[in-house]
C-alpha atoms as an extended CHARMM CRD file, in Angstrom:
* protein
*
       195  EXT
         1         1  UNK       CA            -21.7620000000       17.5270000000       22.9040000000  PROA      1               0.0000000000
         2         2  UNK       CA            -22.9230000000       19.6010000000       26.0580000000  PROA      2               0.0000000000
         3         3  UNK       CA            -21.1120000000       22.3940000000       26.9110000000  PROA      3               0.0000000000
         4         4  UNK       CA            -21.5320000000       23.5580000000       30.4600000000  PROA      4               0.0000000000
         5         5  UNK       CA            -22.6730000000       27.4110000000       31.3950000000  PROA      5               0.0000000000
         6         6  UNK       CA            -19.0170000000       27.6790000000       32.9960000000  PROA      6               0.0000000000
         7         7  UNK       CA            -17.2790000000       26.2440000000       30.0920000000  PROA      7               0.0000000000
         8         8  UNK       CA            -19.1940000000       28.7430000000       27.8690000000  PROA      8               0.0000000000
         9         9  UNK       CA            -17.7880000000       31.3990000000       30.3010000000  PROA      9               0.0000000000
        10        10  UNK       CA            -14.2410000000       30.4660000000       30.6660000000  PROA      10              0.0000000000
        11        11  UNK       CA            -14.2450000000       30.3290000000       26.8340000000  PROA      11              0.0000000000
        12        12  UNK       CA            -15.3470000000       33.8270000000       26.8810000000  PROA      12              0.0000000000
        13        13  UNK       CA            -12.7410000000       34.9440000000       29.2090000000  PROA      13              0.0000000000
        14        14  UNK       CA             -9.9860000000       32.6160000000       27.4150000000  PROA      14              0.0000000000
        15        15  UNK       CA            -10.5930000000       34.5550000000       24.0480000000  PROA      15              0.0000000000
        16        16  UNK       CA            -10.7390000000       37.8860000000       25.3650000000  PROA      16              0.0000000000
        17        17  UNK       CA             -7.3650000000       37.7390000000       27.6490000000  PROA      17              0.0000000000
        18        18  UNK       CA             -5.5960000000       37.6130000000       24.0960000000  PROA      18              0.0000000000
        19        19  UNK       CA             -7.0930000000       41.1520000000       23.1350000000  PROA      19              0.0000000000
        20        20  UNK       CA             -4.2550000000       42.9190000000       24.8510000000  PROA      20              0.0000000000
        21        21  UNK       CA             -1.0680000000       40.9600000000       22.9440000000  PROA      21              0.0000000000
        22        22  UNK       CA             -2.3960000000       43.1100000000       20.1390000000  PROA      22              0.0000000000
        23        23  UNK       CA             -3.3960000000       47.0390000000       22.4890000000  PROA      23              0.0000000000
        24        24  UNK       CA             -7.2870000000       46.0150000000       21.9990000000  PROA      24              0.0000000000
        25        25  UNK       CA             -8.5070000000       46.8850000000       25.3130000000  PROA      25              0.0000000000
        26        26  UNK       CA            -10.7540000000       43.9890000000       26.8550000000  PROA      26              0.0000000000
        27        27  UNK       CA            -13.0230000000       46.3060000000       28.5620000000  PROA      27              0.0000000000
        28        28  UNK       CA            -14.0860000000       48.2100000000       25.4650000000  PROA      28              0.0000000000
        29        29  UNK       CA            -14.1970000000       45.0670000000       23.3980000000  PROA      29              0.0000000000
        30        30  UNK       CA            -16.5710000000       42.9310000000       26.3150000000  PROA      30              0.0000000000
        31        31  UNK       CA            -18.8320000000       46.8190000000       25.5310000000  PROA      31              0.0000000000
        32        32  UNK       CA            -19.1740000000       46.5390000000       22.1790000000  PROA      32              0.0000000000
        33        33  UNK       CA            -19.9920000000       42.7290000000       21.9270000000  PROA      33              0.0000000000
        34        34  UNK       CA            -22.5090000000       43.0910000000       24.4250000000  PROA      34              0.0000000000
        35        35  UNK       CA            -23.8060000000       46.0240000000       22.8250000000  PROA      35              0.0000000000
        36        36  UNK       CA            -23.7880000000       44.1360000000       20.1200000000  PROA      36              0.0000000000
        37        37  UNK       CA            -25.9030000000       41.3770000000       21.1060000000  PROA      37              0.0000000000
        38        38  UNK       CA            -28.3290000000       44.2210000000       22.1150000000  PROA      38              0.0000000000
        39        39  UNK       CA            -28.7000000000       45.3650000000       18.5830000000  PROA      39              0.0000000000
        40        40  UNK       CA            -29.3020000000       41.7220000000       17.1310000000  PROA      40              0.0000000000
        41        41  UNK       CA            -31.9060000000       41.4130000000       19.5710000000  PROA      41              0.0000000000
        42        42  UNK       CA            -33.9960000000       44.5480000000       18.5660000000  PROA      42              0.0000000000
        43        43  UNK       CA            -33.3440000000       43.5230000000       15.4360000000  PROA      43              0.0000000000
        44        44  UNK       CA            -34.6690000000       39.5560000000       15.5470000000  PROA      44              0.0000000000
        45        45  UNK       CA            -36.3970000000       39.3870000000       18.4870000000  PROA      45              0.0000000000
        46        46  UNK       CA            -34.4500000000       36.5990000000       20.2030000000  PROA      46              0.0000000000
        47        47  UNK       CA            -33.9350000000       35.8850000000       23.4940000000  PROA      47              0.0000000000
        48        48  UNK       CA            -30.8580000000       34.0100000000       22.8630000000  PROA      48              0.0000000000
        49        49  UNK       CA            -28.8320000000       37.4560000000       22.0290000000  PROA      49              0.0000000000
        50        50  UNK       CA            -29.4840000000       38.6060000000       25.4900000000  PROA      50              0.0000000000
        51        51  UNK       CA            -28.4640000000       35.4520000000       27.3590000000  PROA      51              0.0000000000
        52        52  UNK       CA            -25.3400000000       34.9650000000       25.5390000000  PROA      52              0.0000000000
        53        53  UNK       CA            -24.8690000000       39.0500000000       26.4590000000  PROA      53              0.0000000000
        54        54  UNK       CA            -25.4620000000       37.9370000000       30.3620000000  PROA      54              0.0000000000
        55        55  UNK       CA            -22.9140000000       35.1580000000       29.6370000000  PROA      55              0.0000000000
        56        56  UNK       CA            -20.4290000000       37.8030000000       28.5370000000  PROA      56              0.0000000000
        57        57  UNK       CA            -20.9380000000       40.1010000000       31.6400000000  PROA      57              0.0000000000
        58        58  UNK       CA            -20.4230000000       37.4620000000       34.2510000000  PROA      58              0.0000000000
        59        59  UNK       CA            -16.7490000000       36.6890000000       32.0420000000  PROA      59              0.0000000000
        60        60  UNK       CA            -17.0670000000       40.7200000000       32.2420000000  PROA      60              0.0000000000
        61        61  UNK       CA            -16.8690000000       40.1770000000       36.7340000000  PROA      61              0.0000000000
        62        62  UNK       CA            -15.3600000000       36.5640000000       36.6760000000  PROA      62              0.0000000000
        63        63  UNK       CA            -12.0820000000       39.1850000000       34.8140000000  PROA      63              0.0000000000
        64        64  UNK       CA            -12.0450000000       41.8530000000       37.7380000000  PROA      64              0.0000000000
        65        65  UNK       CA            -13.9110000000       44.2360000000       36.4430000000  PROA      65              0.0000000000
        66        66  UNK       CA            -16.7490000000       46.5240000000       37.7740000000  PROA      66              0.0000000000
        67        67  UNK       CA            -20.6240000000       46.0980000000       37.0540000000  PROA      67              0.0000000000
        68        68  UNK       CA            -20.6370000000       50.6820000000       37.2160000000  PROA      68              0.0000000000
        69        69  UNK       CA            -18.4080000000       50.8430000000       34.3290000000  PROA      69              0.0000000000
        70        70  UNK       CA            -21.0470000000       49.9460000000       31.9910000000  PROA      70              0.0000000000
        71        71  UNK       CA            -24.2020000000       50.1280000000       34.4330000000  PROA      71              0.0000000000
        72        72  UNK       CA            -26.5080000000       51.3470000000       32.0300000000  PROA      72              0.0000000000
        73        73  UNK       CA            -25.7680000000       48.4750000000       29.2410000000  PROA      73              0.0000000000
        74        74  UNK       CA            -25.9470000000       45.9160000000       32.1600000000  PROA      74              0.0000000000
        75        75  UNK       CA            -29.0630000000       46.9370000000       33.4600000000  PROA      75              0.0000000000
        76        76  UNK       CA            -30.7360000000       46.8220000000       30.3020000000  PROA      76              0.0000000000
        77        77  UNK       CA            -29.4850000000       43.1790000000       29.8500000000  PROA      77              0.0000000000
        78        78  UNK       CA            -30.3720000000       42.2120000000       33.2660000000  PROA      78              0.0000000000
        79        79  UNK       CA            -34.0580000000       43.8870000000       32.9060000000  PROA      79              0.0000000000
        80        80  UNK       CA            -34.9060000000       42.2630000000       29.8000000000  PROA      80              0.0000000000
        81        81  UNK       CA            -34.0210000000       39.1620000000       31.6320000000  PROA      81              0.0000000000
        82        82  UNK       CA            -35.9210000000       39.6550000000       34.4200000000  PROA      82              0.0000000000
        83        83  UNK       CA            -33.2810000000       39.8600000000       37.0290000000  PROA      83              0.0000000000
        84        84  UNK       CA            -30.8930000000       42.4080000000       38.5950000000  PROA      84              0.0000000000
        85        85  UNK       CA            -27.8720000000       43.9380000000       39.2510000000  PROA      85              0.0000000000
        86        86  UNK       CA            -27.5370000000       41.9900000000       42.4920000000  PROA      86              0.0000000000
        87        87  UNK       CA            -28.5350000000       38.8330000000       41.4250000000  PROA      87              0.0000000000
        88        88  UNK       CA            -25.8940000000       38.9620000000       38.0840000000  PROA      88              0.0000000000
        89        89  UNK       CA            -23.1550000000       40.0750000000       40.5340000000  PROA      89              0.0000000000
        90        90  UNK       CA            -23.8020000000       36.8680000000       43.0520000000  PROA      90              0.0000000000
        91        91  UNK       CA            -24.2010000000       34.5990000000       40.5550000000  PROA      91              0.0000000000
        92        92  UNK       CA            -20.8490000000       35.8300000000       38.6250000000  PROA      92              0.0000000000
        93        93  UNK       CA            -19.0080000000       35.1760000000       42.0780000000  PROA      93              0.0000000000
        94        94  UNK       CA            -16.7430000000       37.7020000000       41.9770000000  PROA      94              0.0000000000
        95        95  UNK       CA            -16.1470000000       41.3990000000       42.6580000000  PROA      95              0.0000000000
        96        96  UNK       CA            -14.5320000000       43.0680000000       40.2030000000  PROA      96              0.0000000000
        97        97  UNK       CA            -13.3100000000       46.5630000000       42.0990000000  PROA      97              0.0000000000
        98        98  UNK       CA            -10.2780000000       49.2400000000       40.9820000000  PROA      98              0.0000000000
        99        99  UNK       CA             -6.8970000000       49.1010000000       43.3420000000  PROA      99              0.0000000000
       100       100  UNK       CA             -5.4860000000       52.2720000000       43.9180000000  PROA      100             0.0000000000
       101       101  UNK       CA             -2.1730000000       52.5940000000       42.7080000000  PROA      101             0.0000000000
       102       102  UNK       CA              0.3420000000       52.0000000000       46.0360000000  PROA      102             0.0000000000
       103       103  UNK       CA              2.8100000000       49.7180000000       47.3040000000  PROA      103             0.0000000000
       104       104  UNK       CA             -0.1520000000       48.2790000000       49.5720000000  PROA      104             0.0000000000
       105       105  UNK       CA             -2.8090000000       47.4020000000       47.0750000000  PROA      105             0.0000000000
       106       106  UNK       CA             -0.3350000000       46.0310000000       44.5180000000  PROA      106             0.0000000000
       107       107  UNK       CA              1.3100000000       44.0810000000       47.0880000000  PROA      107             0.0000000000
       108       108  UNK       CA             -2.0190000000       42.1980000000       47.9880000000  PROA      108             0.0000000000
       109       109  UNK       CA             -2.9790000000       41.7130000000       44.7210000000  PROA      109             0.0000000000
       110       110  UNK       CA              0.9840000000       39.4550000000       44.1570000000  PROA      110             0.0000000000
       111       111  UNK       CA              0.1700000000       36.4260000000       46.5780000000  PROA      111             0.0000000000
       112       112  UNK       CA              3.7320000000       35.2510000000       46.9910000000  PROA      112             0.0000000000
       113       113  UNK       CA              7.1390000000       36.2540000000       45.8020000000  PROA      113             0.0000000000
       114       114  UNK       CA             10.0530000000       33.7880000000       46.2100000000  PROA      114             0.0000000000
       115       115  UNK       CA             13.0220000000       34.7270000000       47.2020000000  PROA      115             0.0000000000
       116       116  UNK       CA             14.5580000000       32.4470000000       44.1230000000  PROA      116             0.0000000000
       117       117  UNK       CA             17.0490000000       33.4050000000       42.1460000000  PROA      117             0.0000000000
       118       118  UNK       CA             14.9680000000       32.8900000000       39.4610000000  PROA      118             0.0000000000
       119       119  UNK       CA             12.1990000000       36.2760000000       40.4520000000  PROA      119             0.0000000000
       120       120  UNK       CA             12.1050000000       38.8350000000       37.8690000000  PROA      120             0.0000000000
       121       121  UNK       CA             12.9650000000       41.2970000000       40.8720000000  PROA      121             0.0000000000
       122       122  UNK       CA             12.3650000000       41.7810000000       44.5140000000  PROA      122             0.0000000000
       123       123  UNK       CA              8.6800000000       41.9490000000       45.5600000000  PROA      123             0.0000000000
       124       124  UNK       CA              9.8520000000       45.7860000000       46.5120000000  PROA      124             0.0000000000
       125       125  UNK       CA             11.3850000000       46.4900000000       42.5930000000  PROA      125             0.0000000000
       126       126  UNK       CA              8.1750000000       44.7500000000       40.7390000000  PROA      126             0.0000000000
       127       127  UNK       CA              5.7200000000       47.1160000000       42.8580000000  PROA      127             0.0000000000
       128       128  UNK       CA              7.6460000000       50.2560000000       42.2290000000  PROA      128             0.0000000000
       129       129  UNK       CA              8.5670000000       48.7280000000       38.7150000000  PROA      129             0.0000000000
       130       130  UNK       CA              3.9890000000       48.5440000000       38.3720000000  PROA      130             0.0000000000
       131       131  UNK       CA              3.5990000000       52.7150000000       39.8360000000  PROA      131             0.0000000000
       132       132  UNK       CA              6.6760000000       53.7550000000       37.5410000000  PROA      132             0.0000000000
       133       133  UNK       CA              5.2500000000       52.0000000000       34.0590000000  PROA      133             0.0000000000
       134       134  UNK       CA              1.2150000000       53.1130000000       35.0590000000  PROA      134             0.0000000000
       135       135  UNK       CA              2.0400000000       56.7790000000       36.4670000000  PROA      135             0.0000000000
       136       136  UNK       CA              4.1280000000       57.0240000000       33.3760000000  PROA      136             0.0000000000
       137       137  UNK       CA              1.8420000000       55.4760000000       30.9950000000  PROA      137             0.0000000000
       138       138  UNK       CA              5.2620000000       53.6170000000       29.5720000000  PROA      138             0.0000000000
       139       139  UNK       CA              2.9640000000       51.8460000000       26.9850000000  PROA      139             0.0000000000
       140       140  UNK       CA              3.2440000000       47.8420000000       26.6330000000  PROA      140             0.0000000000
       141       141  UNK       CA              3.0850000000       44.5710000000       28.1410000000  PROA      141             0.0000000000
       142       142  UNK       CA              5.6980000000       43.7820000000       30.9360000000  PROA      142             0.0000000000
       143       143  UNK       CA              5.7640000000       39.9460000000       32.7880000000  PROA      143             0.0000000000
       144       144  UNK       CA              6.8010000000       39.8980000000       36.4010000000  PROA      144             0.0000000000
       145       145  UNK       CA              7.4940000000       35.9440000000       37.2840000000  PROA      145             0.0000000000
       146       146  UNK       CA              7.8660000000       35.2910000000       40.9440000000  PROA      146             0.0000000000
       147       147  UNK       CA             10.2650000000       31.8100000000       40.4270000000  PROA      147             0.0000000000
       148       148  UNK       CA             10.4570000000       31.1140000000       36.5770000000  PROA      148             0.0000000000
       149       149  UNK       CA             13.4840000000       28.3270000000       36.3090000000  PROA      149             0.0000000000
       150       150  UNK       CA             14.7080000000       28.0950000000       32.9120000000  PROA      150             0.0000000000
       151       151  UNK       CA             14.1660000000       24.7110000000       33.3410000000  PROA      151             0.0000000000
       152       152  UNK       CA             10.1320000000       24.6290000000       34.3120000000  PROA      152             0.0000000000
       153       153  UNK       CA              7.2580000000       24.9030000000       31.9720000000  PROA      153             0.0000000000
       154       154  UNK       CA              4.7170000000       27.7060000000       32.2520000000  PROA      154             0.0000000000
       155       155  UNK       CA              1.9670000000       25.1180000000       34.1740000000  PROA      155             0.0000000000
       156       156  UNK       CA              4.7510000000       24.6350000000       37.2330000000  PROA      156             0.0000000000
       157       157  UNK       CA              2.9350000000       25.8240000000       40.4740000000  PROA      157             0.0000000000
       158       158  UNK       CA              5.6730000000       26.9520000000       42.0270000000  PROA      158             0.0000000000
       159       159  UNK       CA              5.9280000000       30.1170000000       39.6290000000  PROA      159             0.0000000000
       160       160  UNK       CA              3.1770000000       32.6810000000       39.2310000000  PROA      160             0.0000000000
       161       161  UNK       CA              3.0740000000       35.0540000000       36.4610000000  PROA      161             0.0000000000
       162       162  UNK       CA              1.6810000000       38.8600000000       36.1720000000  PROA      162             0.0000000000
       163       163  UNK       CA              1.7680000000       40.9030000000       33.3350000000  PROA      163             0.0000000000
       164       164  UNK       CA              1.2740000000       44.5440000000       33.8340000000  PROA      164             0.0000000000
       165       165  UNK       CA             -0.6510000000       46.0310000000       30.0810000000  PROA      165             0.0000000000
       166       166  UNK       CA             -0.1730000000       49.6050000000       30.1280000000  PROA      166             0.0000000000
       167       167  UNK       CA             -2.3830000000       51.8440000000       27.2120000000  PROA      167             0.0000000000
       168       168  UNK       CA             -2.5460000000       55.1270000000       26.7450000000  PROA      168             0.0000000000
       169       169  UNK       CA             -6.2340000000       54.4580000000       28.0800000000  PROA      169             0.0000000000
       170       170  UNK       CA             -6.3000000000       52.5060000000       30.7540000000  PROA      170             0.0000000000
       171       171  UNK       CA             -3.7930000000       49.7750000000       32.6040000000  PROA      171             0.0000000000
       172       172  UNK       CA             -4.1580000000       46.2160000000       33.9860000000  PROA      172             0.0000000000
       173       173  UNK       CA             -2.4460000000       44.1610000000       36.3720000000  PROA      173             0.0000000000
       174       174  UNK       CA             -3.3420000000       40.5320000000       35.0440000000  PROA      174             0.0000000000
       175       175  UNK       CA             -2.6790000000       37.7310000000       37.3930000000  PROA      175             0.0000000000
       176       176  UNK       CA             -2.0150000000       35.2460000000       34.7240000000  PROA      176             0.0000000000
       177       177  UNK       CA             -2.2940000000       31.7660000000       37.3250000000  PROA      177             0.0000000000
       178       178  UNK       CA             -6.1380000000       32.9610000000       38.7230000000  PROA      178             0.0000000000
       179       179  UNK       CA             -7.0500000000       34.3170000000       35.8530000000  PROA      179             0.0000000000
       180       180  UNK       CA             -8.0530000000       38.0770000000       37.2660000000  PROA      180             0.0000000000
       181       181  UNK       CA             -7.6350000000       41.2640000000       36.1290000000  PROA      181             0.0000000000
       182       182  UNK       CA             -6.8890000000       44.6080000000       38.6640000000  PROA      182             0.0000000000
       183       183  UNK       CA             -7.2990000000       47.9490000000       37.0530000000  PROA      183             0.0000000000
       184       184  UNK       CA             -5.6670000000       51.3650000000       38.9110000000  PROA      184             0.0000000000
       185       185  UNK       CA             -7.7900000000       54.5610000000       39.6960000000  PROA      185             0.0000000000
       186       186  UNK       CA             -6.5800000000       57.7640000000       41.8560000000  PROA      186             0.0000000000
       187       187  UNK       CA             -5.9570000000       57.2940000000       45.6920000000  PROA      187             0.0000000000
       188       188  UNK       CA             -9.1070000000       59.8040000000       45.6850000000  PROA      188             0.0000000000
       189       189  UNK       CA            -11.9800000000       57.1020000000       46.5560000000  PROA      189             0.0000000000
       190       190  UNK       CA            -12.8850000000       53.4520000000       46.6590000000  PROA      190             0.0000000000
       191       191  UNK       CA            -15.4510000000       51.8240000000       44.4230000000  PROA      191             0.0000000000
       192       192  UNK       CA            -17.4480000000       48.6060000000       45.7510000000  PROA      192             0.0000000000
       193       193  UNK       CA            -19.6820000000       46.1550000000       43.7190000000  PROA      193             0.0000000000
       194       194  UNK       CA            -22.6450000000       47.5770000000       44.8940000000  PROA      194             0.0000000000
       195       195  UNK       CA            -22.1150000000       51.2750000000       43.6620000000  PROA      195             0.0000000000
């Protein structure tokens, strides 16, 4: 049975969105498996560690995150491959960047908002709900649904789902539906793929 390069990649993501339910932190654990993969190639000589490690960081930018937080492991992976940072960061086809923590960024990031009955809250009372939990570091995993009927099941397009995961270490805002991942940092400066 084939499995396509994008199957092989939304596998990879599909496994490691569970590490939270449990306080594993996905960016740490996407690290160390890639790392990993580094080791078993020093160690046998095959190829085929490092390409399943390049598989891992586009899941690593296809999730929202950022190429800089591990530049030196990527670089490495990308160099033994013969390509580079660009290239892995076009052909992942996202842009993983941080959102700084305000009522703006948040609000992009939560496409639409009913104005159901059946919200969690008001747009205004989920985004100030989001600063409260990550400027508090209230530890956990808290849904925000934006029309969940009690009668509906959890593929119904008319709802869409976000769960905020707040560590002691870092915090996510996971848009469930798409599939991304937003992390906070300090109003202090703006980070772009191609830092």
């Amino acid at each position: 049975m084939f499995v396509s390069r994008n199957e092989e990649i939304s596998a990879i993501k599909m496994a490691m969105s569970s590490l939270h339910y449990e306080g594993i932190s996905i960016k740490a654990t996407f690290f160390l498996c890639i790392e990993r993969l580094l080791i078993y190639y020093d160690e046998f000589n095959d190829i085929s560690y490092i390409k399943i490690a390049y598989r891992y960081i586009l899941a690593y930018l296809q999730m929202g995150f950022i190429y800089s937080d591990y530049e030196d492991l990527f670089d490495k992976i990308a160099e033994l491959l013969g390509t580079s940072r660009t290239q892995i960061i076009l052909e992942s086809g996202e842009c993983g960047k941080k959102i700084k923590l305000n009522k703006y960024q948040i609000r992009k990031i939560i496409r639409r908002w009913s104005s159901s009955k059946y919200h969690t809250m008001t747009i205004d009372e989920v985004i100030e709900d989001i600063i409260f939990k990550v400027r508090n570091k209230l530890v956990g995993i808290y849904r925000y649904n934006s029309n969940k009927k009690p009668d509906i099941s959890d593929e119904d397009l008319s709802n869409d789902l976000y769960e905020l995961i707040v560590t002691f270490e870092e915090s996510y805002l996971r848009d469930v539906r798409r599939g991304k991942y937003y992390t906070f940092m300090e109003e202090k400066s703006n980070e772009s793929c191609n830092s």
